[in-house]
N, CA, C and O atoms as CSV, one atom per row, in Angstrom:
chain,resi,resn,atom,element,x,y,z
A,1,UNK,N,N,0.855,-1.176,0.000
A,1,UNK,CA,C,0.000,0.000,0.000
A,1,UNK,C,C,0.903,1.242,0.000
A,1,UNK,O,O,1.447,1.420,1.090
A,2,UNK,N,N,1.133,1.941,-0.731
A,2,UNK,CA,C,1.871,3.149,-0.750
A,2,UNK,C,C,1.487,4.197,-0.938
A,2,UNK,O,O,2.160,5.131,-1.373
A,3,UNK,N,N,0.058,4.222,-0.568
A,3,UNK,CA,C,-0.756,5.364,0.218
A,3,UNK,C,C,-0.153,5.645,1.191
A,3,UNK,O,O,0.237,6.811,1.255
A,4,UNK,N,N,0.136,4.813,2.217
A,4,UNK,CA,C,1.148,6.097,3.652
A,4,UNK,C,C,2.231,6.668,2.685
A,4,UNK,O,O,2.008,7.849,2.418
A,5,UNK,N,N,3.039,6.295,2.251
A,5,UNK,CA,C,4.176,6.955,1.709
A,5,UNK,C,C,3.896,8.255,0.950
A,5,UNK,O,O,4.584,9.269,1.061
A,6,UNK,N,N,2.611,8.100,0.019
A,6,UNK,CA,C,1.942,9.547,-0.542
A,6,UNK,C,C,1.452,10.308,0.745
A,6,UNK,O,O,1.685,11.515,0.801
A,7,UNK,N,N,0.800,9.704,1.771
A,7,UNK,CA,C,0.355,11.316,2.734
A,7,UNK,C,C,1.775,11.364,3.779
A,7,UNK,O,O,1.882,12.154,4.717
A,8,UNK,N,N,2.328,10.821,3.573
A,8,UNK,CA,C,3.861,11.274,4.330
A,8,UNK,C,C,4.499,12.258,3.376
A,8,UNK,O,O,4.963,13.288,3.865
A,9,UNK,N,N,4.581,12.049,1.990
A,9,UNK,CA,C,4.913,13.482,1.416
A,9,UNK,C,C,4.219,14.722,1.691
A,9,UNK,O,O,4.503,15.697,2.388
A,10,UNK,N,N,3.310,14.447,1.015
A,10,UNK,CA,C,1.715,15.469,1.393
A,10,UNK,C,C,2.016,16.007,2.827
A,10,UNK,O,O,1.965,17.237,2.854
A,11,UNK,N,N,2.317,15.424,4.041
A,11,UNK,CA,C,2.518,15.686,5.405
A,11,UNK,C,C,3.847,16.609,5.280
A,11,UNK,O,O,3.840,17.833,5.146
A,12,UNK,N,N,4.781,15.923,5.337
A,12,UNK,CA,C,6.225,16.852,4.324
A,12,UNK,C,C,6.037,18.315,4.017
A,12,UNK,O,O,6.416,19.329,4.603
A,13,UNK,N,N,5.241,18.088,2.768
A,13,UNK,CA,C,5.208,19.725,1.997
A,13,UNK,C,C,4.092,20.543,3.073
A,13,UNK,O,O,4.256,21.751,3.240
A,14,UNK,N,N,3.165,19.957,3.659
A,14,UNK,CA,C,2.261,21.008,4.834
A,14,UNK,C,C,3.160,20.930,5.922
A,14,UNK,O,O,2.273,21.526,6.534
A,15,UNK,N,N,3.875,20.808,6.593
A,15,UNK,CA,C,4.481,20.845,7.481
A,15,UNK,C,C,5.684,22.100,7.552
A,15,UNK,O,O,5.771,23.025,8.360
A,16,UNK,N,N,6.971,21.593,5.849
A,16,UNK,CA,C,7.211,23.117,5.379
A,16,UNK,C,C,6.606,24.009,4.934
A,16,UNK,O,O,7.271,25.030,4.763
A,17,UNK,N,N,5.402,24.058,4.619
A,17,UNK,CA,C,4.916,25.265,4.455
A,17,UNK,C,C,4.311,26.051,5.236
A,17,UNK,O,O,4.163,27.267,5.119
A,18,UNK,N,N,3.983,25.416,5.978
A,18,UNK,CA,C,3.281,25.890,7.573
A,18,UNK,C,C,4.412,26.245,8.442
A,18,UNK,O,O,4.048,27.094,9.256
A,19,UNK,N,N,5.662,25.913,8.581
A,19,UNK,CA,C,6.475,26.537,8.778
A,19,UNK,C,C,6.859,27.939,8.290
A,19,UNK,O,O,6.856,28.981,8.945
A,20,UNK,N,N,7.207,27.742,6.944
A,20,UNK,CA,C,7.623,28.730,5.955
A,20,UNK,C,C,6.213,30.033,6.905
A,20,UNK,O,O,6.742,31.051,7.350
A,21,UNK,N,N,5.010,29.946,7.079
A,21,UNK,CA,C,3.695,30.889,6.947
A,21,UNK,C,C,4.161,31.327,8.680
A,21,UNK,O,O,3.739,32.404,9.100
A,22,UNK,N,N,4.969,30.502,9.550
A,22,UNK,CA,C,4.630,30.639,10.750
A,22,UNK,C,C,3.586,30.405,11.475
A,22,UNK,O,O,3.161,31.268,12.242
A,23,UNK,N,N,2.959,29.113,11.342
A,23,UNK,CA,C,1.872,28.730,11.341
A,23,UNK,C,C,2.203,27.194,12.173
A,23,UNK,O,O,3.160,26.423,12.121
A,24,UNK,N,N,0.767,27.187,13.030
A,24,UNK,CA,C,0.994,26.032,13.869
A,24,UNK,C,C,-0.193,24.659,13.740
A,24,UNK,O,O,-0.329,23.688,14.484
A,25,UNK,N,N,-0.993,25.073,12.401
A,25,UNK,CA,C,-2.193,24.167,12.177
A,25,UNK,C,C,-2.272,24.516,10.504
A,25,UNK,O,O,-2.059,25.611,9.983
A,26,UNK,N,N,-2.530,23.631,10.036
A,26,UNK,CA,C,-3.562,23.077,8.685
A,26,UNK,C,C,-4.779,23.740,9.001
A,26,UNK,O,O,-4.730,23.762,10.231
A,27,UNK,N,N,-5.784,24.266,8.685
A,27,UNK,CA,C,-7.393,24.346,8.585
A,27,UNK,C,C,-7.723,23.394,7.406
A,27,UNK,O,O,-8.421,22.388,7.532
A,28,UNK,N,N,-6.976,23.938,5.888
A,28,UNK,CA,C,-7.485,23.093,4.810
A,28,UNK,C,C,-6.802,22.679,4.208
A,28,UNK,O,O,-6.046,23.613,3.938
A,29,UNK,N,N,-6.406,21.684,3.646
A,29,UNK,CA,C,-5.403,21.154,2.353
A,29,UNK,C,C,-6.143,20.641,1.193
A,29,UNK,O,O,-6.713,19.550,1.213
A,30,UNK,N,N,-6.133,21.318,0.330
A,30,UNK,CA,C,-6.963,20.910,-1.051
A,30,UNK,C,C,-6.013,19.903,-2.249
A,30,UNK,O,O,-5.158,20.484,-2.918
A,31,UNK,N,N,-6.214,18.581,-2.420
A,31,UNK,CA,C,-5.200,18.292,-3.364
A,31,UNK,C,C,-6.068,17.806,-4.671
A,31,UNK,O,O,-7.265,17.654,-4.916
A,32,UNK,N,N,-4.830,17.641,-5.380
A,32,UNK,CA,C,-5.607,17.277,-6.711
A,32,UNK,C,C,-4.754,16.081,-7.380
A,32,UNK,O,O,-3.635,16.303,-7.844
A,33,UNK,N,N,-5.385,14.709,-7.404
A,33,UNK,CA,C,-5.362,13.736,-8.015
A,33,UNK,C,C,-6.183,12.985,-9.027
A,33,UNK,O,O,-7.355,12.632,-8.897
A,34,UNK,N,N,-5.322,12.782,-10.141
A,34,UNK,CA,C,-5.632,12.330,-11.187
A,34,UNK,C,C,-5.619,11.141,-11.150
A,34,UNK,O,O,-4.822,10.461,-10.504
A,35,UNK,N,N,-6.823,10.602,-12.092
A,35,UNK,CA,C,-7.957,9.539,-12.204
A,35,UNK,C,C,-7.053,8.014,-12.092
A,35,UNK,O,O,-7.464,6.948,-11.632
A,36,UNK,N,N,-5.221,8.432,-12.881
A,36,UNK,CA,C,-4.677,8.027,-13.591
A,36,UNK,C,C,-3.134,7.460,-12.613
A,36,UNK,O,O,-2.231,6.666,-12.876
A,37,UNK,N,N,-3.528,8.595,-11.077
A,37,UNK,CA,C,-2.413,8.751,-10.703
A,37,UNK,C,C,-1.934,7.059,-10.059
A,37,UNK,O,O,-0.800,6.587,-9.970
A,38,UNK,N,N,-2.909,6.601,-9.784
A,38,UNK,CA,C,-2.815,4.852,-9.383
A,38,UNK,C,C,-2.763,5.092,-7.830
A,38,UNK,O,O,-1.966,4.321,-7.295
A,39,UNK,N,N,-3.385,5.938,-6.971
A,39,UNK,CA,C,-3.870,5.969,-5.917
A,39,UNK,C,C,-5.329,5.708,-5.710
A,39,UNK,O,O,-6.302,6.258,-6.225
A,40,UNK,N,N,-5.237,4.528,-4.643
A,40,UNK,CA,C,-6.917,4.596,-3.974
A,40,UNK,C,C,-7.375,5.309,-3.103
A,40,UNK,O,O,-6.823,5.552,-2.030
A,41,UNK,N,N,-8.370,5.696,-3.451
A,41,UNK,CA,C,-8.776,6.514,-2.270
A,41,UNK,C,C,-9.409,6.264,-1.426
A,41,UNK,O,O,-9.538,7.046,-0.483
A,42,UNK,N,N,-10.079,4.972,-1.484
A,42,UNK,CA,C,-10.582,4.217,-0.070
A,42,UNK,C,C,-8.924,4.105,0.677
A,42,UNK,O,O,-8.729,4.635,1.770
A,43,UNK,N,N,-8.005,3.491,0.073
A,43,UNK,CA,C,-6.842,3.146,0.972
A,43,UNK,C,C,-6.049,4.306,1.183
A,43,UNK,O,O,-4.897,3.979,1.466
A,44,UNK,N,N,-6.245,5.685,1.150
A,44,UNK,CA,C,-6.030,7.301,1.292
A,44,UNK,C,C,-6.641,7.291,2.256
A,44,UNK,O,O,-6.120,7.740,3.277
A,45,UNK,N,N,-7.890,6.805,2.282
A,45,UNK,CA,C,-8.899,7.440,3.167
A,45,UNK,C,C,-8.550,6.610,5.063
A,45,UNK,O,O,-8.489,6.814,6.275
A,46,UNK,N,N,-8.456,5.855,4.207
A,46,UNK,CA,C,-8.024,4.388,5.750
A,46,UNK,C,C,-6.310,4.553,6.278
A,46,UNK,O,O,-6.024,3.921,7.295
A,47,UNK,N,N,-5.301,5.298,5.678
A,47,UNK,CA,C,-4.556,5.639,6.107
A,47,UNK,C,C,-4.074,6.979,6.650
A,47,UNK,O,O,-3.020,7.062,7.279
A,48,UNK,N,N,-4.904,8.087,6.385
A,48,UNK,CA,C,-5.264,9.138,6.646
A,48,UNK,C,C,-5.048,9.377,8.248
A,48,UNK,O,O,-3.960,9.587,8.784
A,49,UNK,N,N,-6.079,9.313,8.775
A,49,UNK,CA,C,-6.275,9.573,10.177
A,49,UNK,C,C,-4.988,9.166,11.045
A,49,UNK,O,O,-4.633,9.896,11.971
A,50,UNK,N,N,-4.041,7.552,10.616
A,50,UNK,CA,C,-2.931,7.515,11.688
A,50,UNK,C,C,-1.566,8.246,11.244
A,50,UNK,O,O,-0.580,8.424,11.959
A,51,UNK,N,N,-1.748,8.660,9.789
A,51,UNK,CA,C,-0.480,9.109,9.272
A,51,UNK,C,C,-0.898,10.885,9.834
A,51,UNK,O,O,-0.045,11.593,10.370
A,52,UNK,N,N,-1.473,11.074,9.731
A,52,UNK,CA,C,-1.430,12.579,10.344
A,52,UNK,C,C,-1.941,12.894,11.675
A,52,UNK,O,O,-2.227,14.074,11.877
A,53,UNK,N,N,-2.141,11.875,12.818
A,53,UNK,CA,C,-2.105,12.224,14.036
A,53,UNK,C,C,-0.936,12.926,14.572
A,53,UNK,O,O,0.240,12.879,14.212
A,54,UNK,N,N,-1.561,13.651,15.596
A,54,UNK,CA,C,-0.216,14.928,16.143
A,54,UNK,C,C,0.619,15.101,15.197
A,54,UNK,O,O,1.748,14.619,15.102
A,55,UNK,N,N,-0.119,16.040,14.227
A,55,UNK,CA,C,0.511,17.001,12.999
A,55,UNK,C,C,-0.146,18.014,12.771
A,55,UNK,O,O,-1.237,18.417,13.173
A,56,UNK,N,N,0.854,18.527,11.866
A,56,UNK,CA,C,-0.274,20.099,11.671
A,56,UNK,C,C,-1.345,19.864,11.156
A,56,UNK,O,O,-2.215,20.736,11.162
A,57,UNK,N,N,-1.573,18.590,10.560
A,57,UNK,CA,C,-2.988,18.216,9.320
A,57,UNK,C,C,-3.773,17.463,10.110
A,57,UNK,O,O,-4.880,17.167,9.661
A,58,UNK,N,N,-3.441,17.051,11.266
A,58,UNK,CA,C,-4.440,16.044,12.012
A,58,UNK,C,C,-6.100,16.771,12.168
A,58,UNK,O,O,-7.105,16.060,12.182
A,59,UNK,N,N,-6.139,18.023,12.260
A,59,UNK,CA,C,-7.630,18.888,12.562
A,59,UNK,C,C,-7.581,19.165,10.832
A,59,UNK,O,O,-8.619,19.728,10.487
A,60,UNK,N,N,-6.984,19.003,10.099
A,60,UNK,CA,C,-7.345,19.481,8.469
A,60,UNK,C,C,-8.849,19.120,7.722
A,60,UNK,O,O,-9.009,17.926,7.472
A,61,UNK,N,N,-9.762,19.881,7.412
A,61,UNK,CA,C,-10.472,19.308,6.639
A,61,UNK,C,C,-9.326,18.991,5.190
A,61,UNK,O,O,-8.210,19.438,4.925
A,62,UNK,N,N,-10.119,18.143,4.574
A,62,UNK,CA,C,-9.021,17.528,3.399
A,62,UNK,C,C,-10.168,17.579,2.109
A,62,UNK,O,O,-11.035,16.732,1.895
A,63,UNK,N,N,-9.909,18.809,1.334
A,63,UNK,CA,C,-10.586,18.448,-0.144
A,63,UNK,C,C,-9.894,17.905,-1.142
A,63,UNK,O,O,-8.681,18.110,-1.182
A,64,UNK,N,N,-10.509,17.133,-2.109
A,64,UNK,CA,C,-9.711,16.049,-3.144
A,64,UNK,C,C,-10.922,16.741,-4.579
A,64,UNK,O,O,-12.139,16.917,-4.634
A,65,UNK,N,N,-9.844,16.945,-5.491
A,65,UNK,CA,C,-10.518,17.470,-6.675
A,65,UNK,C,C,-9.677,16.502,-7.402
A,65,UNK,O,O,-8.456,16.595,-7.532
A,66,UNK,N,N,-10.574,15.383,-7.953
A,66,UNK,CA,C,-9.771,14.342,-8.954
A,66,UNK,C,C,-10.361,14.886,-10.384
A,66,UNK,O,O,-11.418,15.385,-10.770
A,67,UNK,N,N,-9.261,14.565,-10.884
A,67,UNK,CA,C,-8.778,15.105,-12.370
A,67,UNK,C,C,-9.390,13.820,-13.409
A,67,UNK,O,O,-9.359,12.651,-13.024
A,68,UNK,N,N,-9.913,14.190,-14.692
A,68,UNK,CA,C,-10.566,12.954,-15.150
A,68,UNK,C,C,-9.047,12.880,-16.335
A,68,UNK,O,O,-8.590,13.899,-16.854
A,69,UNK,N,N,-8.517,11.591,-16.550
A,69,UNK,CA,C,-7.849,10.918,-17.251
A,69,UNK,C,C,-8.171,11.496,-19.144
A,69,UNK,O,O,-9.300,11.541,-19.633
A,70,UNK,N,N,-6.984,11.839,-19.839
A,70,UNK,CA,C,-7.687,12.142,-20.759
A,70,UNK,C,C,-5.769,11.956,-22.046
A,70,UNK,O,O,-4.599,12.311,-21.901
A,71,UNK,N,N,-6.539,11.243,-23.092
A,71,UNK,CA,C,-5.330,11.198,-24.238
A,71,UNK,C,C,-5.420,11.823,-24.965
A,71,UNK,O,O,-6.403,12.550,-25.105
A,72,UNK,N,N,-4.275,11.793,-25.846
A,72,UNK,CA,C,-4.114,12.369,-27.094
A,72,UNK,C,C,-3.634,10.674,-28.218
A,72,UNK,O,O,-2.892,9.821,-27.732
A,73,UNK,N,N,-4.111,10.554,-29.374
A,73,UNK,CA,C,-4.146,9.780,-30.323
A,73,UNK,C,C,-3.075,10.203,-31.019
A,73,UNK,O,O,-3.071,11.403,-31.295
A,74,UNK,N,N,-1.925,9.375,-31.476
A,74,UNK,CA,C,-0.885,9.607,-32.006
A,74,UNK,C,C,-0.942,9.111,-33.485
A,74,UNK,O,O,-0.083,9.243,-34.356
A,75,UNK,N,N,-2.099,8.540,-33.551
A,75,UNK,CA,C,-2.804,7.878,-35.188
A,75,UNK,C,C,-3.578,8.895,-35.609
A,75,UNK,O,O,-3.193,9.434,-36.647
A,76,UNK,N,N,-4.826,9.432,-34.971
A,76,UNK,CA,C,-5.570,9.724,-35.417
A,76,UNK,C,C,-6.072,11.386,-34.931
A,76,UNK,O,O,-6.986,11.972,-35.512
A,77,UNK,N,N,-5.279,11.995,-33.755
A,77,UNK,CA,C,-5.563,12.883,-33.185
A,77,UNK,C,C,-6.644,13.574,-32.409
A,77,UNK,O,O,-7.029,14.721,-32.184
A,78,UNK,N,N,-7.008,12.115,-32.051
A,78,UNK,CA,C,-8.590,12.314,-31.142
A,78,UNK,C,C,-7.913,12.607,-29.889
A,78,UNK,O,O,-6.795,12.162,-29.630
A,79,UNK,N,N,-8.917,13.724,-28.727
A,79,UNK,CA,C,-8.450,13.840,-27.795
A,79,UNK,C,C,-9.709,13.317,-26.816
A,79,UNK,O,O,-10.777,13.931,-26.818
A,80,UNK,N,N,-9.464,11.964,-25.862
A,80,UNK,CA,C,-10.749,11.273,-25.495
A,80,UNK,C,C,-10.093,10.809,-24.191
A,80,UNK,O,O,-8.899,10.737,-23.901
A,81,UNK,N,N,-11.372,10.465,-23.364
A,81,UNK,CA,C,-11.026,10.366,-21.898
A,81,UNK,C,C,-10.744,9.190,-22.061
A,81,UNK,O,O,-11.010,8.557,-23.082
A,82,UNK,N,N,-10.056,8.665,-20.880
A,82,UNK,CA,C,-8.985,7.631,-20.665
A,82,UNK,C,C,-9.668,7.347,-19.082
A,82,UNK,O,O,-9.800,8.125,-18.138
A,83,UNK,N,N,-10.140,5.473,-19.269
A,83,UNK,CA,C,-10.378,5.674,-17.598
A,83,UNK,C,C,-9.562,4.328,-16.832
A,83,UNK,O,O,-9.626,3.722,-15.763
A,84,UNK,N,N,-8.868,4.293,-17.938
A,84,UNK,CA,C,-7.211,3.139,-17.305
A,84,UNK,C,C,-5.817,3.898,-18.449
A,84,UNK,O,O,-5.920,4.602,-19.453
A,85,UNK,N,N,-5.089,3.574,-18.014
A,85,UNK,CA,C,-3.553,3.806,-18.811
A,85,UNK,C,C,-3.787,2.986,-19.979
A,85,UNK,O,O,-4.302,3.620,-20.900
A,86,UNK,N,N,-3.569,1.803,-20.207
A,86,UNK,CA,C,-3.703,1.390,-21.106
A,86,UNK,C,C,-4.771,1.362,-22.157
A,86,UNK,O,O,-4.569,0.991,-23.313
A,87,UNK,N,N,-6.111,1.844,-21.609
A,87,UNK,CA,C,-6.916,1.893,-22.829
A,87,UNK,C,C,-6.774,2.682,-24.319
A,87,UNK,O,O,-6.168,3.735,-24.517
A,88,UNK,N,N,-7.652,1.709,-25.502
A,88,UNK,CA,C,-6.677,2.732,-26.798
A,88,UNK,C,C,-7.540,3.680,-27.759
A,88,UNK,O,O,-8.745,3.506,-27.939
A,89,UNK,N,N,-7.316,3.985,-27.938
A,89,UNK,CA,C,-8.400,5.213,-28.871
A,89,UNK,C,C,-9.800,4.582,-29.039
A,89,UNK,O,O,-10.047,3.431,-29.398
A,90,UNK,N,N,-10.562,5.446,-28.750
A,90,UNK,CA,C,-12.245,5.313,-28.972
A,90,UNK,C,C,-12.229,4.863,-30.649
A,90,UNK,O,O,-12.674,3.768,-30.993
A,91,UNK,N,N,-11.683,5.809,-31.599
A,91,UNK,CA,C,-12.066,6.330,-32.370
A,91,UNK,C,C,-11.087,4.802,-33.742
A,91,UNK,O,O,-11.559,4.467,-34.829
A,92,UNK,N,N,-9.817,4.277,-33.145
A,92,UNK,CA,C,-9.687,4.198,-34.417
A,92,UNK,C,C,-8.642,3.066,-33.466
A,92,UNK,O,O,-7.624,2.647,-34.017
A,93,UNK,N,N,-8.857,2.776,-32.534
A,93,UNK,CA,C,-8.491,1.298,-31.364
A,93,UNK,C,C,-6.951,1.356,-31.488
A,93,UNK,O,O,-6.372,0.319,-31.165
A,94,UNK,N,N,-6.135,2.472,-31.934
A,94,UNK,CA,C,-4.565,2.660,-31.227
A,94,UNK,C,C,-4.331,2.635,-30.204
A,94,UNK,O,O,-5.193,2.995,-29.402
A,95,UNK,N,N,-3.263,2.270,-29.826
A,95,UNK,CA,C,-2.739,1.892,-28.323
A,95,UNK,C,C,-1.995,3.266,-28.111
A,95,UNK,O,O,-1.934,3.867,-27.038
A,96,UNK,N,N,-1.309,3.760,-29.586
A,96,UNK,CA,C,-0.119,4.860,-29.391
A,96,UNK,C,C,-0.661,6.330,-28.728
A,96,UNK,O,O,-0.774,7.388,-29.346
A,97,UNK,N,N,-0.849,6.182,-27.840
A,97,UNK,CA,C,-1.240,7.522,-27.221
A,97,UNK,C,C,-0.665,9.056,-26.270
A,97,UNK,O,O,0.512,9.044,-25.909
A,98,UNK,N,N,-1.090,9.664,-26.096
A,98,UNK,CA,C,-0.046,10.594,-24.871
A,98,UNK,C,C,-0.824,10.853,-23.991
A,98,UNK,O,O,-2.004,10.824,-24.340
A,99,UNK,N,N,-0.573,11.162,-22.709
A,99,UNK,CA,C,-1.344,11.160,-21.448
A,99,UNK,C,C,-1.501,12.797,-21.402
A,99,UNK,O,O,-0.407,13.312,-21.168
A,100,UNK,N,N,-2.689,13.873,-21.581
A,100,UNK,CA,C,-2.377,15.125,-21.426
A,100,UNK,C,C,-2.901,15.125,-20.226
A,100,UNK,O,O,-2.431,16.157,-19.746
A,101,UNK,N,N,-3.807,14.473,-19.134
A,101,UNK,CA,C,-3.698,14.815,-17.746
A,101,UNK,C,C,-4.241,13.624,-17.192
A,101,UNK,O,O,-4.219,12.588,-17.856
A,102,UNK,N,N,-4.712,13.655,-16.081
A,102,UNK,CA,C,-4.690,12.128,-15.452
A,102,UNK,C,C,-4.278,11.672,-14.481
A,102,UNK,O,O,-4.801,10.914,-13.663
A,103,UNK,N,N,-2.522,12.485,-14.572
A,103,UNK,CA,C,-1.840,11.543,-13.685
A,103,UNK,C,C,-1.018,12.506,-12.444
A,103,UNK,O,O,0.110,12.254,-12.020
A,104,UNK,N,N,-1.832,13.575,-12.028
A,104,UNK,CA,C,-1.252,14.531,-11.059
A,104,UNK,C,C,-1.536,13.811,-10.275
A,104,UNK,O,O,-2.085,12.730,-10.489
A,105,UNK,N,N,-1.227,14.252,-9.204
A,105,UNK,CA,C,-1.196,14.049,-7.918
A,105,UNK,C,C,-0.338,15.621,-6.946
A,105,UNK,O,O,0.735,15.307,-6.430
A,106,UNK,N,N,-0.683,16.824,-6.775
A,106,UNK,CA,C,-0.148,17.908,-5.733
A,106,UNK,C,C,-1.143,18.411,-4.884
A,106,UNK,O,O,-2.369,18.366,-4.979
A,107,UNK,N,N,-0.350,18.935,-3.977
A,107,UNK,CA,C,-1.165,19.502,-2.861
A,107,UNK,C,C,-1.101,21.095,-3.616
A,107,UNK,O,O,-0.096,21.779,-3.811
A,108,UNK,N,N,-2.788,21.466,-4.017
A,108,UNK,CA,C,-2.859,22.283,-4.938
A,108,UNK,C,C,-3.245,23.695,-3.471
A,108,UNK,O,O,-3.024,24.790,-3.989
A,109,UNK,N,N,-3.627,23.848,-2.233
A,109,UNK,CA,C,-3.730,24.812,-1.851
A,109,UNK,C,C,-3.437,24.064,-0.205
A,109,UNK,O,O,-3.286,22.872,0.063
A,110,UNK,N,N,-3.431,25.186,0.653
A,110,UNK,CA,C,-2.774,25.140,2.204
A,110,UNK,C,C,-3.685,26.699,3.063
A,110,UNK,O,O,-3.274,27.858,3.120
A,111,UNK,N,N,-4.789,26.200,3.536
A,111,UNK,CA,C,-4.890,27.224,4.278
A,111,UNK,C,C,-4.542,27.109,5.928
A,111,UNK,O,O,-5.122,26.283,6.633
A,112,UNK,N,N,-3.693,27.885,6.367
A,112,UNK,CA,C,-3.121,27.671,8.253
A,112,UNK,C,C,-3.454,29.160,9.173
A,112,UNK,O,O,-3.776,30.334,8.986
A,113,UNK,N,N,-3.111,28.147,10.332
A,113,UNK,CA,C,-3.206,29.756,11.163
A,113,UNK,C,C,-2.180,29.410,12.024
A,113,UNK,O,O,-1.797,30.208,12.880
């Protein structure tokens, strides 16, 4: 499961930045993960609470804005949602594709006091 290892980063970057603000709490951390990024979020959700006890994020509300998966066609130039990595063009069943989003994963905002 390498969900703890993702909110131990996530914990990481709020921790320096809440530093950096002079700040002794999280209120909000908004992140944004893509459809694509190969995180669960039931197993986010179930590792959550012990990875950020007695931290600045432990009182955090936590918003998640997931990103929908989406290619580019290197045959045919269709640009069509993607709801695994490997799937291949709607339009004309190529595999050869490019990933234009999908696969973020950042902690897109930090509000502290």
């Amino acid at each position: 499961m390498h969900e703890l290892s993702v909110v131990m980063g996530i914990l990481k970057i709020a921790e320096t930045e809440a530093e950096k603000a002079g700040a002794k709490t999280v209120d909000l951390i908004e992140l944004e993960i893509g459809s694509l990024a190969g995180i669960e979020l039931d197993a986010l959700d179930f590792v959550w609470p012990g990875a950020v006890k007695d931290t600045v994020l432990e009182n955090a509300v936590r918003k998640i804005d997931l990103i929908e998966g989406k290619g580019h066609c290197m045959e045919c130039d269709l640009i069509f949602s993607l709801e695994h990595v490997y799937d291949p063009c709607p339009s004309c069943q190529n595999y050869l594709k490019g990933i234009i989003q999908g696969k973020e994963l950042r902690v897109k905002a930090l509000e502290v006091t």
